[in-house]
C-alpha positions in Angstrom: 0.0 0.0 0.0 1.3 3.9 -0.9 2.0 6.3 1.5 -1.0 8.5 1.5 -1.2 12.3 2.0 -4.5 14.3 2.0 -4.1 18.2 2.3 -7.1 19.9 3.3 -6.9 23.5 2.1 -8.5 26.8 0.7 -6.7 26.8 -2.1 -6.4 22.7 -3.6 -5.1 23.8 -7.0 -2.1 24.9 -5.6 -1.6 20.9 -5.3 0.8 18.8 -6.6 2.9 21.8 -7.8 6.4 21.7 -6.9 5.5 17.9 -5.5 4.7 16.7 -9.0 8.7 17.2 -10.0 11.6 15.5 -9.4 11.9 13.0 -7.1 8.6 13.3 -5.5 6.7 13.7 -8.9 8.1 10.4 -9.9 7.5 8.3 -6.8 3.9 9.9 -7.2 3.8 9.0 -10.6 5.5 5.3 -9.7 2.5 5.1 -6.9 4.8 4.8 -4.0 2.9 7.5 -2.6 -0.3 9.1 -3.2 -1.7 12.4 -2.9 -5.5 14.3 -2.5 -5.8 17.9 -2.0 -9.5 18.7 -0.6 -11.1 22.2 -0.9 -12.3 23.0 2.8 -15.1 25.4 1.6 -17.1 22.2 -0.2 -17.9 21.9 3.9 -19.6 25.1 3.9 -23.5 25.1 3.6 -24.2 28.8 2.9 -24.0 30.4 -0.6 -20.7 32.5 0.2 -18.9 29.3 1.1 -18.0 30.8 4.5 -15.5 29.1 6.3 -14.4 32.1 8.8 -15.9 34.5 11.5 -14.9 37.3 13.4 -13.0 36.1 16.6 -14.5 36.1 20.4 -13.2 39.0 22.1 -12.3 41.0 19.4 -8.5 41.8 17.3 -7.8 41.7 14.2 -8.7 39.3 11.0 -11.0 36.1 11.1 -11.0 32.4 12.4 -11.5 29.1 10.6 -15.0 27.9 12.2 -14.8 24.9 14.2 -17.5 22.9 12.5 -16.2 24.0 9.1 -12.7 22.4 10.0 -14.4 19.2 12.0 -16.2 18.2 9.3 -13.2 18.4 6.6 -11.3 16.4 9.4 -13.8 14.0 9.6 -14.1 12.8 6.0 -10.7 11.3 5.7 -10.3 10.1 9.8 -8.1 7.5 9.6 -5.5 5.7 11.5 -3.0 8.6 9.9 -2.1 11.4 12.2 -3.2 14.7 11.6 -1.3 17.6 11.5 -2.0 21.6 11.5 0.5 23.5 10.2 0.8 26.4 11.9 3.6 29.2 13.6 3.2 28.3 16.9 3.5 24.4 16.7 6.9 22.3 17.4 10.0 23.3 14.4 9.8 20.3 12.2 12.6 18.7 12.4 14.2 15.0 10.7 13.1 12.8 13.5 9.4 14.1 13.1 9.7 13.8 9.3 11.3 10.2 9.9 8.7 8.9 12.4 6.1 10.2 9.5 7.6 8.5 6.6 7.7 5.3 8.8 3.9 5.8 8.9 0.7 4.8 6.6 0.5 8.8 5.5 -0.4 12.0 6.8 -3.0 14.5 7.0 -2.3 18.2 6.9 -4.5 21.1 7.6 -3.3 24.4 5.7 -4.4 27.3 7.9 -5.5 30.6 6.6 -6.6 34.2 8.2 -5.9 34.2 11.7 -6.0 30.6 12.3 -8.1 28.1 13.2 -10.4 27.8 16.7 -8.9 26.2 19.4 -12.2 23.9 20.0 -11.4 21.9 17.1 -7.4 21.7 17.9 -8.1 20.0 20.8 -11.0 17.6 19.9 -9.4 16.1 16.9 -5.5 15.9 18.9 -4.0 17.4 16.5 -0.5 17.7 16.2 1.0 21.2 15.5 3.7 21.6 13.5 6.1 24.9 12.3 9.0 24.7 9.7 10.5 27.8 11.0 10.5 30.9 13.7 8.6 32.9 10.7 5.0 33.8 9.3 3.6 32.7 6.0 0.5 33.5 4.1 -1.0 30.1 4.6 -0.1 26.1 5.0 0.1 25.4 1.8 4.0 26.1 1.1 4.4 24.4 4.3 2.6 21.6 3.9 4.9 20.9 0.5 8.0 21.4 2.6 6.3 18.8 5.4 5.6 16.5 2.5 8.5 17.1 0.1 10.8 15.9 3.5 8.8 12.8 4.3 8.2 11.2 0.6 12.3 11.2 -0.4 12.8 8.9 2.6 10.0 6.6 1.4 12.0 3.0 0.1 12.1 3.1 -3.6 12.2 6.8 -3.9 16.5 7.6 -3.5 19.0 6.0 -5.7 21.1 5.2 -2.5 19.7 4.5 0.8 22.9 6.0 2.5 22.6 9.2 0.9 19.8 10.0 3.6 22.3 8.9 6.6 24.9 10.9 5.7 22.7 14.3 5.1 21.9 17.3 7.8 20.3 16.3 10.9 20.1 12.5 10.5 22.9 12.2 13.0 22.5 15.9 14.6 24.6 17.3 12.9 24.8 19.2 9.8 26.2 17.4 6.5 30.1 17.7 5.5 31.4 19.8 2.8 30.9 18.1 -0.7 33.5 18.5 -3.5 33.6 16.9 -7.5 36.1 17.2 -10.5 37.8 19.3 -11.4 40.1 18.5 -8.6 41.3 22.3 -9.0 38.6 25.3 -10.0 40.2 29.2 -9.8 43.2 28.0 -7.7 40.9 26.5 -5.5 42.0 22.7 -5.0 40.0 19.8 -3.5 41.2 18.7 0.3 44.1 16.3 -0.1 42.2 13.5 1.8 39.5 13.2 -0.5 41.9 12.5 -3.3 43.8 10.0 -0.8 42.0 6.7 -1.2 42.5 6.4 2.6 38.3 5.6 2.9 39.0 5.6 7.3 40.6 9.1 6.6 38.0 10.6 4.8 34.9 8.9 6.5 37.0 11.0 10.0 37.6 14.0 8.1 33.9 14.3 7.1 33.2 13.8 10.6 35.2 16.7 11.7 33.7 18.8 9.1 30.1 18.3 10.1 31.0 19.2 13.6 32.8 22.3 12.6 29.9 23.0 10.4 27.7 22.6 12.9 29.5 23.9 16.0 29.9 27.0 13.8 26.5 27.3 12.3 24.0 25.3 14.7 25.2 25.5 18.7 21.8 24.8 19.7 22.5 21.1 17.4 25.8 21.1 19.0 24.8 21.3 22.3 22.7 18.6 21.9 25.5 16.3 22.0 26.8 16.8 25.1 30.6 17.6 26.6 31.4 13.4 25.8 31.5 14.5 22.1 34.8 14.3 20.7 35.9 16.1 17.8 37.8 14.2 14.7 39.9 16.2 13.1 42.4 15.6 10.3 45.4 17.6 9.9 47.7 16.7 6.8 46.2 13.4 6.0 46.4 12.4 10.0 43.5 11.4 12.1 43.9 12.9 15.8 41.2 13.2 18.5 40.7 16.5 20.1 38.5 17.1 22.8 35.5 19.0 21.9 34.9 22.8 22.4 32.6 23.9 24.8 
């Protein structure tokens, strides 16, 4: 059985866009996954199609009615979890997007206006999700980020199964520097090791350049890993252990 993904949104022809390319558009294609975008105002029963109201206690914009949400929720209730994507939710991150790919599929709720009532957060569990410390128009971009992340770890859809151990965040850390011919570009020559041969010496010197990368870039990912983290770094073709910086 496919992975399945149902996006319930204002906007459903913004679906598969940038999911029907590349890798994603050909394991939809291949049916290793499957995907159905559902227009939330067919819920509405007025002529207007209203799925907002102003909210209680007054402030600016308009709410996404509980019993216009519940009842888009309820038509594809499943044993998938269901997910609102929304600023204030956890930051997405590869475990999450793991533990979802390991799953029968998803459902995602694409926010709009102010959001959606609290009433209907709670009674259906769902789980709140953010990709980032930032506001967008709607779900909709998130929800292809969300989905973009979990179908290339789906089995079938990489060339190389390793490729997704070795990339950002799938050990903590962030991914080592990647280099290809020519071995020299504008005086700019590829690091010795890589040329070597010597597979130990460049599977440490990656090593040591995702945890530069990342103690760099990402402390809070570095942190993570606690003072027993040693550092591997390589130093003229030599491997020596360093303890890590605090």
């Amino acid at each position: 059985m496919s992975w399945r993904a149902t996006v319930l949104t204002l906007f459903p022809e913004m679906f598969p866009g940038p999911l029907g390319q590349s890798l994603a558009g050909r394991a939809l294609e291949r049916g290793i996954w499957s995907l159905a975008a559902r227009d939330i105002r067919a819920q509405a029963a007025d002529r207007h199609r209203t799925v907002d109201d102003t909210p209680f206690g007054g402030g600016a914009g308009m709410v996404m009615r509980p019993d216009i949400v519940d009842a888009a929720l309820a038509e594809c209730a499943d044993d998938r979890p269901a997910v609102f994507l929304t600023p204030r939710g956890r930051k997405l991150t590869q475990a999450t997007v793991r533990r979802l790919a390991e799953g029968p599929g998803v459902v995602l709720l694409c926010g709009r206006y102010e959001g959606v009532d609290q009433r209907v957060i709670e009674a259906r569990g769902l789980e709140e999700i953010s990709i980032g410390d930032y506001v967008l128009s709607g779900g909709e971009p998130a929800a292809m980020v969300l989905l973009d992340a979990c179908v290339r770890l789906l089995p079938g859809v990489m060339g190389a199964a390793e490729s997704a151990d070795e990339e950002s965040f799938s050990a903590g850390l962030l991914e080592y520097p990647h280099y290809t011919r020519p071995a020299e570009w504008q005086g700019r020559r590829v690091p010795d090791v890589l040329l070597s041969g010597n597979h130990a010496a460049i599977a440490a010197w990656r090593r040591a350049e995702a945890e530069r990368i990342t103690r760099e870039r990402r402390p809070d990912l570095w942190a993570g890993h606690g003072p027993e983290l040693r550092q591997s770094d390589v130093r003229g073709g030599a491997v020596a252990t360093v303890p890590a910086a605090p």
